[in-house]
C-alpha positions as CSV (number, residue, x, y, z in Angstrom):
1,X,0.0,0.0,0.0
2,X,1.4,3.5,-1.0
3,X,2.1,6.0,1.7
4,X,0.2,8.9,2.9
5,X,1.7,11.8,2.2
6,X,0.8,15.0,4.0
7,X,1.8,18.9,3.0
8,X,3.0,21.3,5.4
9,X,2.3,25.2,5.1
10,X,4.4,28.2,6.1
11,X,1.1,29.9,7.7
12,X,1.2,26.5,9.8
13,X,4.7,26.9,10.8
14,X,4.3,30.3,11.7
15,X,0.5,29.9,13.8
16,X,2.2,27.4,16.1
17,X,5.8,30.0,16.7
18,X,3.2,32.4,17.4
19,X,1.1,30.5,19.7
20,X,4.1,28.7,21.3
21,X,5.9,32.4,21.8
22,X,2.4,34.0,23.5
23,X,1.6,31.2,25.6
24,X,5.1,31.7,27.5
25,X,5.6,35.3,27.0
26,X,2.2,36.4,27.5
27,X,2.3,39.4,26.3
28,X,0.0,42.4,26.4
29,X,-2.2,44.8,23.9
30,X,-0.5,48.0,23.9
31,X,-3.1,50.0,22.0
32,X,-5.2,48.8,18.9
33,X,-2.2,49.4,17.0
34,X,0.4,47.3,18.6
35,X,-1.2,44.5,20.0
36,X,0.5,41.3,20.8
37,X,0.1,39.7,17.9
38,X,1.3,42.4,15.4
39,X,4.7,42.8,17.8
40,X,5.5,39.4,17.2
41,X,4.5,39.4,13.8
42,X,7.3,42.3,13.7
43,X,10.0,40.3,15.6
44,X,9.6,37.4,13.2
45,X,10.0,39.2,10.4
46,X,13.4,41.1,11.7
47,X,14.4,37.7,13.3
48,X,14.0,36.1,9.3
49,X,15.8,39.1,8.1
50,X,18.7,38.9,10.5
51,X,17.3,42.8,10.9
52,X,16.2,45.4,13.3
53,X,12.5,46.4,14.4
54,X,13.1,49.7,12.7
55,X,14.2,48.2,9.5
56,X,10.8,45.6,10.0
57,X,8.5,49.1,10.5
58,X,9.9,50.7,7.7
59,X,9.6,47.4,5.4
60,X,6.4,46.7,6.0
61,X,3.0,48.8,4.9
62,X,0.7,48.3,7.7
63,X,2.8,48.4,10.9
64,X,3.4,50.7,13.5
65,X,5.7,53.3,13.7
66,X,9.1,52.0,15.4
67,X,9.1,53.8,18.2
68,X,5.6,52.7,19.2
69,X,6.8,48.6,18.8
70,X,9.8,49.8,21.1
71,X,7.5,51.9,23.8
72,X,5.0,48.8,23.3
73,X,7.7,46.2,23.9
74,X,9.1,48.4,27.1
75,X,5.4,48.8,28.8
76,X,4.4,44.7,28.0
77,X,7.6,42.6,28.8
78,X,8.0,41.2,32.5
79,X,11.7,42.2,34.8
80,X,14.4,41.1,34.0
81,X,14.4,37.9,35.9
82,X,10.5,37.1,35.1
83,X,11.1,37.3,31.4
84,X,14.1,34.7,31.6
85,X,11.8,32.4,33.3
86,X,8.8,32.8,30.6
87,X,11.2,32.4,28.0
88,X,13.1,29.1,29.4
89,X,9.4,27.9,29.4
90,X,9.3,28.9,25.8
91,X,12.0,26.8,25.3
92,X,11.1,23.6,27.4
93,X,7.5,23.6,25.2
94,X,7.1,20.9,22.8
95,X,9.8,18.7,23.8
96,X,9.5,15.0,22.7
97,X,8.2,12.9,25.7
98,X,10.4,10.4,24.7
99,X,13.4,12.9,25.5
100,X,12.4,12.4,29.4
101,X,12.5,8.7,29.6
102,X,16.5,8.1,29.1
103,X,19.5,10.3,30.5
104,X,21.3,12.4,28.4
105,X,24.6,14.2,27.7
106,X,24.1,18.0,28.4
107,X,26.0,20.8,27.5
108,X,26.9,23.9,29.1
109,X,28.6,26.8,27.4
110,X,28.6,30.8,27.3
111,X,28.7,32.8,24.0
112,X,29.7,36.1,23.9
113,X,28.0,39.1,21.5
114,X,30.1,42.3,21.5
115,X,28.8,45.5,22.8
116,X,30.1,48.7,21.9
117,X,28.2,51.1,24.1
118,X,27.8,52.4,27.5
119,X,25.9,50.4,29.7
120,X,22.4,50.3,30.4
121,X,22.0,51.7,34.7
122,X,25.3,49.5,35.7
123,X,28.7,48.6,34.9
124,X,27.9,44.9,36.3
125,X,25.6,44.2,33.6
126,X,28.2,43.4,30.7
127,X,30.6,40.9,30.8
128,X,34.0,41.6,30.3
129,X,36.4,39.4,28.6
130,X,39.3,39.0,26.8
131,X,39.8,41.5,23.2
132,X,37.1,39.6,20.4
133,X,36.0,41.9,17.4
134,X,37.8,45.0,18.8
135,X,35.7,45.3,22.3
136,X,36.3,43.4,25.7
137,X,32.3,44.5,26.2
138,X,30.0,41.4,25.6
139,X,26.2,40.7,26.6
140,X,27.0,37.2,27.8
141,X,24.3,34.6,27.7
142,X,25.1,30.9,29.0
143,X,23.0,28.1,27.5
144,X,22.5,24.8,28.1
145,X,21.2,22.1,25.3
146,X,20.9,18.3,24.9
147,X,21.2,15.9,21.6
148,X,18.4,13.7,21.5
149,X,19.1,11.4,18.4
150,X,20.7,13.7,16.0
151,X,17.7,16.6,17.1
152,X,20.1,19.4,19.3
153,X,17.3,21.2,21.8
154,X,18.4,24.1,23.9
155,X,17.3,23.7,26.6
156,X,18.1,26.1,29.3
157,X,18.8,30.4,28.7
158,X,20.3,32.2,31.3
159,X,22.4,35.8,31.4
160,X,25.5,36.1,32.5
161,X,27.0,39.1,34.7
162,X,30.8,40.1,35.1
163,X,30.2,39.6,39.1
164,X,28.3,36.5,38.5
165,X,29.8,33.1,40.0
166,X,30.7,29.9,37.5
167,X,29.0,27.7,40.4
168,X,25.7,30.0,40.3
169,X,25.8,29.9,36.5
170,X,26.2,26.2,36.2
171,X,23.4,25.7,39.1
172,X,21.1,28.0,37.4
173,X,21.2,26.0,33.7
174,X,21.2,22.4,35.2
175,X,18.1,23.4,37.8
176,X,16.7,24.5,34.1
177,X,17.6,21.1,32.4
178,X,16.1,19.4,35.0
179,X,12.7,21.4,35.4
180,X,12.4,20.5,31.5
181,X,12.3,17.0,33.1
182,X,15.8,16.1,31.1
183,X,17.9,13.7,33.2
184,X,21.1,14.7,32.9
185,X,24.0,11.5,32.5
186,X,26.9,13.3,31.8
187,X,27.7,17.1,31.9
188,X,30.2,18.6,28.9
189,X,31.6,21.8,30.3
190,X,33.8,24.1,29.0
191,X,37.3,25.0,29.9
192,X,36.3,28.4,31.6
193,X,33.8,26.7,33.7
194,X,37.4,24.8,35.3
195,X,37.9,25.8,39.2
196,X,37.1,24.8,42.3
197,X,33.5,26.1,43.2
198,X,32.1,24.2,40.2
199,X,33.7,21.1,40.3
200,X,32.3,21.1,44.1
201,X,29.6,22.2,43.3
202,X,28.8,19.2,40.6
203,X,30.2,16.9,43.0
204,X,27.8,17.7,45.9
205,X,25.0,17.8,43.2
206,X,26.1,14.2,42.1
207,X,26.1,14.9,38.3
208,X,29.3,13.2,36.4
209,X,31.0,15.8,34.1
210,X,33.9,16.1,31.5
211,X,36.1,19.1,31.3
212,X,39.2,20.6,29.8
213,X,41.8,21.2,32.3
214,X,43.4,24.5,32.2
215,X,47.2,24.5,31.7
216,X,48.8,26.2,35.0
217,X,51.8,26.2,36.6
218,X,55.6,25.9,35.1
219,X,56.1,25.3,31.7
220,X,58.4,22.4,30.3
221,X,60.6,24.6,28.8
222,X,61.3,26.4,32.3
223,X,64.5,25.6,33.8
224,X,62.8,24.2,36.8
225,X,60.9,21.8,35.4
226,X,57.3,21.6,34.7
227,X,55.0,22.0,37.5
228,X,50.9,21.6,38.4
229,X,49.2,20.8,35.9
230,X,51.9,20.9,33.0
231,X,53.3,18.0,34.1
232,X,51.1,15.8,32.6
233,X,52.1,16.7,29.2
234,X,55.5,15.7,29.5
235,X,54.1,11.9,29.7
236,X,55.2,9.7,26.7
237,X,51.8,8.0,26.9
238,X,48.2,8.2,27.3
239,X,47.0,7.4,31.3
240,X,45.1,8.1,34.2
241,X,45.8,10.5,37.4
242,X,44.3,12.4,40.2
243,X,45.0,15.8,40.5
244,X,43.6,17.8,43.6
245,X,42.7,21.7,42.6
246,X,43.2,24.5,45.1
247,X,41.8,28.1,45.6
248,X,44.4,30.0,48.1
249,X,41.7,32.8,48.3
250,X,38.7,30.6,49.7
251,X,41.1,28.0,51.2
252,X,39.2,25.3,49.4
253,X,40.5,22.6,47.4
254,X,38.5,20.0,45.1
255,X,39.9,16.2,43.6
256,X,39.2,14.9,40.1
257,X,40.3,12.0,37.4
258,X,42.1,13.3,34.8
259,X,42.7,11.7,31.7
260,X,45.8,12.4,29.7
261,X,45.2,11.6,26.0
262,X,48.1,11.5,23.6
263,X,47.4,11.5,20.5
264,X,49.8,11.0,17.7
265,X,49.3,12.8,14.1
266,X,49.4,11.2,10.9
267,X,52.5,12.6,8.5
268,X,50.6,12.8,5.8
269,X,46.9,13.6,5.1
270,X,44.7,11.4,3.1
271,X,45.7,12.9,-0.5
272,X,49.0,12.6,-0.2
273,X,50.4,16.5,1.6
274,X,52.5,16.4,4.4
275,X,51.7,17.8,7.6
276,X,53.9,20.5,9.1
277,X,54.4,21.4,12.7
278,X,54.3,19.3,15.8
279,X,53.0,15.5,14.9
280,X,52.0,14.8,18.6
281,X,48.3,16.6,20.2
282,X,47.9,16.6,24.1
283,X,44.8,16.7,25.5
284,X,43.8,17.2,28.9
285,X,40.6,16.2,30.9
286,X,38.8,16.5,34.0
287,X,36.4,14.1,35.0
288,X,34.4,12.8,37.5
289,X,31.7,10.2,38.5
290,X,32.0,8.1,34.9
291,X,33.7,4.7,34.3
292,X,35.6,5.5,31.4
293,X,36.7,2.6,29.4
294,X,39.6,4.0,27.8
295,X,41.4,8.0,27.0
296,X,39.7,7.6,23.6
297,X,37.0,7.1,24.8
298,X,36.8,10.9,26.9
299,X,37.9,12.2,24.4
300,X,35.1,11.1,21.7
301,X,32.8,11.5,24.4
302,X,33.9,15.2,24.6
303,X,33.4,15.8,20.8
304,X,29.6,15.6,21.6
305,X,30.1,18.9,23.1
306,X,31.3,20.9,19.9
307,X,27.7,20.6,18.3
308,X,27.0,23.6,20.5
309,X,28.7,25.8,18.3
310,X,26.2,25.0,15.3
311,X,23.5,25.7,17.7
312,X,25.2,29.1,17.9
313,X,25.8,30.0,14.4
314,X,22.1,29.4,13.8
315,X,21.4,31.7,17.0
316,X,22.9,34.1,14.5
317,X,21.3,33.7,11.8
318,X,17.9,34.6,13.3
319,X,18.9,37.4,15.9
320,X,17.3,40.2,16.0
321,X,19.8,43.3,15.2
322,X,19.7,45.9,17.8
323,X,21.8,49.0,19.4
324,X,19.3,49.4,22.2
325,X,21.7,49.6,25.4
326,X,18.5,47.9,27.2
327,X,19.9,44.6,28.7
328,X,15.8,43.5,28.6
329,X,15.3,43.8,24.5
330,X,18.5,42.0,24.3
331,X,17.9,39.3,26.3
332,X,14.0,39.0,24.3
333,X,15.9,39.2,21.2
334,X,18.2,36.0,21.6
335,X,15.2,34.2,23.3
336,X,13.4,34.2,20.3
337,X,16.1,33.3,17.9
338,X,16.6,30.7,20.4
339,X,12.7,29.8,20.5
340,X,12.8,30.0,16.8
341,X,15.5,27.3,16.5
342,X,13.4,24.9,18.9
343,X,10.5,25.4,16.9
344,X,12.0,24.1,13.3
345,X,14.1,21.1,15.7
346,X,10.4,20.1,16.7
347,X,9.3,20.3,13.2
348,X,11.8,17.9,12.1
349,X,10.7,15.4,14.7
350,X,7.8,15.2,14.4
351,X,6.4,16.0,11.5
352,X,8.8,15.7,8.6
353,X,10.9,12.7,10.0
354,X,10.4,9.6,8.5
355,X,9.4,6.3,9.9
356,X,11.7,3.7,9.9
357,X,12.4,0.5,12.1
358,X,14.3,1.4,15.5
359,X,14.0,5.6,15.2
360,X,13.1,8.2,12.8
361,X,15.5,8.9,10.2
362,X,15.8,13.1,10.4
363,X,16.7,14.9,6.9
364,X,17.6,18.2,8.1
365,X,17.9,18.9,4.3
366,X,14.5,18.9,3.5
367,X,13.8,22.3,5.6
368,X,17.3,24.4,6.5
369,X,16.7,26.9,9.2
370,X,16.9,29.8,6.6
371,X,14.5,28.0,4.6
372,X,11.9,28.4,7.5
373,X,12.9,31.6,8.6
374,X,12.1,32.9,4.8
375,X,8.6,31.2,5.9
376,X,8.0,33.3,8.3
377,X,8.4,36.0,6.7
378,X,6.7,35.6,3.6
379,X,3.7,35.2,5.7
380,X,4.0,38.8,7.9
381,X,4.5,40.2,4.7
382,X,1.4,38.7,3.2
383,X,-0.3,40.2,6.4
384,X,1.3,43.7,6.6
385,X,1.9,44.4,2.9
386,X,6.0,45.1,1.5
387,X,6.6,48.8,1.0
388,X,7.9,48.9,-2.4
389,X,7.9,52.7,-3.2
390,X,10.5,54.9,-1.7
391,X,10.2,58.5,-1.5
392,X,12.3,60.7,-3.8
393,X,13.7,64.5,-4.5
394,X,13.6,64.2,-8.1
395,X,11.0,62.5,-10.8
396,X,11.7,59.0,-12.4
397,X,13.2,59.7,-16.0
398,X,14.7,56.9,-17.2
């Protein structure tokens, strides 16, 4: 018997954003003219254009005047911390039930977007960090997300302060994963999240982790010798050791497995050119509560974690494009990108992936985030009409 075959529609795709995105945010009318609906109608439409709100107003026929979506937006949106919460539960909607049956491998990471101005009511609001596209100003955001066979959800949203502790941060996205109802095997963190008030801090929580260790003490070059944690890659093999961490300032200290992989380079690649520069990698790992079976086998394991970055490059490709110095908009903006991206995994997995003996098979092919994104948009501008005339100082004589 042949297959059913169904069709999905953009106006689909974009009813159930909307709904998912009003049901957690909850916003307000703010006048006949900017209701809730014809704000979010705007933000998709920016978010699809990788674009401001201005630059959606001025596109668009039949909406408001930027400065009422802004004064709208302002007036509607919860605190700070209230918003974070409505949009974590933006997040956590439509999860696959599935996901909460088995334990997973989470991952916790910060990205950093640059900010050029002066901040908002406080200093403590940005995070400062080292020189990256000529600013050391950043709106920090930590996230937390889980693969679930071959689908990548994000899971937990959180802002990040300069004064803000790695423990409270870590806390903070794995009470997130958890109220999602994730259960967490294995945490991939990392190498900034490496020091002693986190690794405690997972330890008295009970949740195994893998880290980078961070290179301190004397270097093998020094005349001395190499000391702390250097030592370990003067070994002429892979192995296992303990090493014992201490903060001099808080008088605390903290024990952990690490797992010293050696790994030796091939001299040529596969068509034939020869490598240049060192031939032997050293790769350094903390770990605890997991029975490894082998170095390889961390370090594979720790692979898993790099698939964050994709989930960041596509958090890029539909933010919203602002230089508001209000920390609140920000935080909304990358909430929905964020939102956005959950939205077209859930499409994917349950409605375009295909049946097949064991799990679905996932073709992420068949609709590229762009692809949706372009949706979107097509459908706010069948709503709102494109402005296709431009005002002009002299007459058309071509």
């Amino acid at each position: 018997m042949r297959n059913h075959h169904y069709t999905i529609t953009s106006r689909q795709v974009h009813d159930y954003a909307l709904d998912r995105l009003q049901a957690a945010l909850r916003l307000r009318d703010h006048g006949p003219k900017c209701s809730a609906t014809v704000v979010l109608n705007l933000l998709f439409w920016a978010a699809a254009r990788i674009a401001s709100l201005t630059a959606a107003c001025a596109a668009l026929t039949k909406a408001p005047s930027d400065q009422a979506v802004r004064d709208a937006l302002l007036a509607t949106l919860p605190p700070f911390a209230q918003l974070q919460r409505r949009l974590n539960r933006a997040l956590a909607g439509g999860l696959p039930t599935v996901l909460r049956r088995r334990r997973h491998y989470v991952v916790i990471d910060l990205t950093l977007l640059p900010y050029y101005g002066q901040p908002h009511t406080d200093v403590q609001e940005l995070y400062r960090g080292p020189t990256k596209a000529g600013t050391r100003s950043f709106h920090a955001y930590g996230t937390a997300y889980v693969v679930f066979q071959g689908c990548r959800y994000t899971v937990g949203l959180r802002a990040v302060h300069h004064a803000d502790p790695w423990d409270q941060v870590v806390g903070d996205l794995l009470r997130q994963v958890r109220q999602c109802g994730v259960k967490v095997r294995c945490l991939l963190l990392d190498r900034g999240f490496y020091s002693v008030n986190v690794i405690r801090y997972l330890q008295a929580a009970r949740c195994p982790f893998v880290m980078p260790v961070i290179r301190r003490g004397r270097k093998p070059s020094d005349p001395q010798g190499a000391s702390g944690t250097w030592t370990f890659t003067t070994w002429k093999r892979s192995g296992w050791a303990r090493h014992t961490l201490k903060d001099n300032q808080q008088k605390r200290q903290a024990t952990v497995a690490i797992a010293v992989c050696r790994h030796r380079l091939p001299e040529r690649t596969r068509s034939g050119r020869r490598l240049r520069g060192r031939r032997c990698r050293i790769w350094l790992y903390a770990l605890w509560g997991l029975k490894a079976s082998s170095v390889a086998w961390v370090r594979d394991l720790y692979r898993r974690r790099f698939g964050i970055e994709s989930s960041y490059r596509q958090l890029h490709q539909a933010r919203i494009r602002t230089s508001s110095r209000s920390p609140l908009l920000r935080l909304l903006f990358v909430g929905v990108a964020l939102v956005l991206r959950n939205v077209w995994v859930w499409l994917h997995w349950e409605v375009l992936a295909k049946k097949r003996r064991g799990k679905r098979r996932l073709d992420l092919d068949q609709l590229p985030l762009r692809a949706m994104m372009h949706w979107l948009q097509a459908v706010v501008e069948a709503i709102f009409g494109v402005n296709e005339s431009a005002s002009s100082e002299r007459p058309w004589e071509a």
